[in-house]
N, C-alpha and C positions, 0 to 999 in steps of 0.2 A: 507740569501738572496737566494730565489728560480734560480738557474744558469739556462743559457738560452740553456744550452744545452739538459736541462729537457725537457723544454718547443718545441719546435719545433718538425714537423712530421717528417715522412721520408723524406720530399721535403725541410726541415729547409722555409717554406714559410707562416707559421701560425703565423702570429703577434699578440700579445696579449696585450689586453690594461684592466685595472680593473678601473670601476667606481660604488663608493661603496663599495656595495657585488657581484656585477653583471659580471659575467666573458665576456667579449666581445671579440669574433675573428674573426678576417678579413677573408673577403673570405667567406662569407654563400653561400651556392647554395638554389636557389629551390627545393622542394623535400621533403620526409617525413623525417623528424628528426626520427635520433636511438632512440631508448627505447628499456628499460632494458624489459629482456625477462617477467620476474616475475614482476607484482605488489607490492605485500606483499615482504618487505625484508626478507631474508633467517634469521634463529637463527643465534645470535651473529653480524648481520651485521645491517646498520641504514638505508641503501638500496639496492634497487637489485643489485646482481654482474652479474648476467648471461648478457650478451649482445645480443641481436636479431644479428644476422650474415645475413649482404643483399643476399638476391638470387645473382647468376650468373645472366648477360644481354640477354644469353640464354640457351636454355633448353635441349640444344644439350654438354652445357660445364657442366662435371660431377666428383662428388669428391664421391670417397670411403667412407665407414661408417668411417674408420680409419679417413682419412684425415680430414673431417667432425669432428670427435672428437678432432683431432689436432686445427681444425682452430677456434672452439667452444673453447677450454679453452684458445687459445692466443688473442680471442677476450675479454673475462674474465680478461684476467692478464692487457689488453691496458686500460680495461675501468675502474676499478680499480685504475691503476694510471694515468686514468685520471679525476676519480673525487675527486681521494686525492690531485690532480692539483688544482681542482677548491676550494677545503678546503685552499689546502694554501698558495693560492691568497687572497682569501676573508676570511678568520678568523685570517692571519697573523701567521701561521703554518708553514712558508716558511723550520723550522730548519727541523720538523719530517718530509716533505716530502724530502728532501737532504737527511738522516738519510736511510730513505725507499728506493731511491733512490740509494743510496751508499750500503746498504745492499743485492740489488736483480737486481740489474743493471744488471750483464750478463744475467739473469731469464729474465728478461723484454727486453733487446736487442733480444732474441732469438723470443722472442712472437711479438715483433714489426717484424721482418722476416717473422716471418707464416704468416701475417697477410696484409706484404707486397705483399708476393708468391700468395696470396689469391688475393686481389686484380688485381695483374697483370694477373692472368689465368681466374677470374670469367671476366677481360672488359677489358684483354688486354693491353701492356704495356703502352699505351698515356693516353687513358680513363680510365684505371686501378689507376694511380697515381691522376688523378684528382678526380676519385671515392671516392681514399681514403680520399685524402686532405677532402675534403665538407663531408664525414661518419666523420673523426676526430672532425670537426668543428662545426658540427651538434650535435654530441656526447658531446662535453664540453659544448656547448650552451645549451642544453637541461638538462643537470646537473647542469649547474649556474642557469637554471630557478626554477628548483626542487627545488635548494636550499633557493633561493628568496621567496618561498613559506611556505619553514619553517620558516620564522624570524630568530629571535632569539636564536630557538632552533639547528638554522644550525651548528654552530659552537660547539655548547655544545654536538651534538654528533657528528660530528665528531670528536672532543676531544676521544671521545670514538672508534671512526674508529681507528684513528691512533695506541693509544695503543693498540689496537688487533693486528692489522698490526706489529708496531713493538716488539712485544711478539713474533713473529713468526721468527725461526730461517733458515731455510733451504728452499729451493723452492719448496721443495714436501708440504710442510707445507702452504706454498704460496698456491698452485695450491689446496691445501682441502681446502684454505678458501674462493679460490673466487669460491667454486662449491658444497660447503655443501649444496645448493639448487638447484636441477635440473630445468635448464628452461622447460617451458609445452615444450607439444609436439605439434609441429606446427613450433615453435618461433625459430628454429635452422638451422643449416644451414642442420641437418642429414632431417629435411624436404623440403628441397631445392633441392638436390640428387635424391627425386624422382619426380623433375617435370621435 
């Protein structure tokens, strides 16, 4: 059984209800739903890992190429597991992502932090939190539609995600799989830095 300590944001406010295949979360905002930075899945993946990183609210709050690269692979590792979330809700996969879960949990606590730090500096500590809550929301809803759209074939590869996922031992291993493909250039937050 998929534990609910998985499931929840930073704000533990994300209810999830599954009907179907169809991943559904409380709380959508308006606004443009995440998309994965890449089209084309990267080799060895069934889709894109890179995550588009939202601009700051303004153009005056600015992140180093460093930090920018920090906050770029901990968007990668959140969105990652969170479309092995949406796998195993809807294919009934609940063991391997516990498994994933249990395997890389500090790796994935520390990327949920960046990504928290991110949020609260790019819109500030109120609007920050609710930013993120509706980018999470948006983010799993836009992967359960993806998925909706392969039938069938959702689940048969994610079968295939998973055991990648779980072949991989260490977090450096982690962090080369969800970046074996460079998001374009534009789609990151190191293009964000300079607006």
């Amino acid at each position: 059984m998929v534990q609910n300590k998985w499931l929840t944001g930073a704000s533990g406010k994300i209810t999830l209800a599954l009907s179907g295949t169809a991943l559904l979360l409380a709380g959508c905002a308006s606004g443009p739903a995440p998309q994965a930075a890449a089209p084309p899945a990267p080799v060895g993946h069934v889709y894109p890992v890179a995550i588009a990183v939202p601009p700051p609210v303004s153009s005056r709050i600015k992140f180093s190429p460093a930090e920018a690269e920090q906050v770029q692979q901990a968007f990668n590792v959140v969105g990652l597991k969170s479309a092995l979330m949406v796998a195993a809700l809807s294919c009934n996969q609940q063991d391997k992502y516990d498994a994933f879960m249990t395997s890389f949990q500090p790796h994935i606590l520390a990327a949920q932090h960046t990504m928290d730090a991110y949020f609260h500096k790019a819109s500030g500590p109120y609007s920050g939190q609710k930013m993120e809550d509706n980018f999470v929301t948006l983010l799993a809803n836009n992967q359960s539609d993806a998925g909706i759209t392969e039938g069938s074939d959702f689940c048969l590869n994610n079968a295939a995600e998973f055991n990648a996922v779980l072949a991989l031992r260490t977090s450096s291993d982690l962090d080369h799989f969800v970046t074996d493909q460079a998001p374009p250039t534009g789609a990151t937050l190191a293009s964000a830095v300079q607006h």
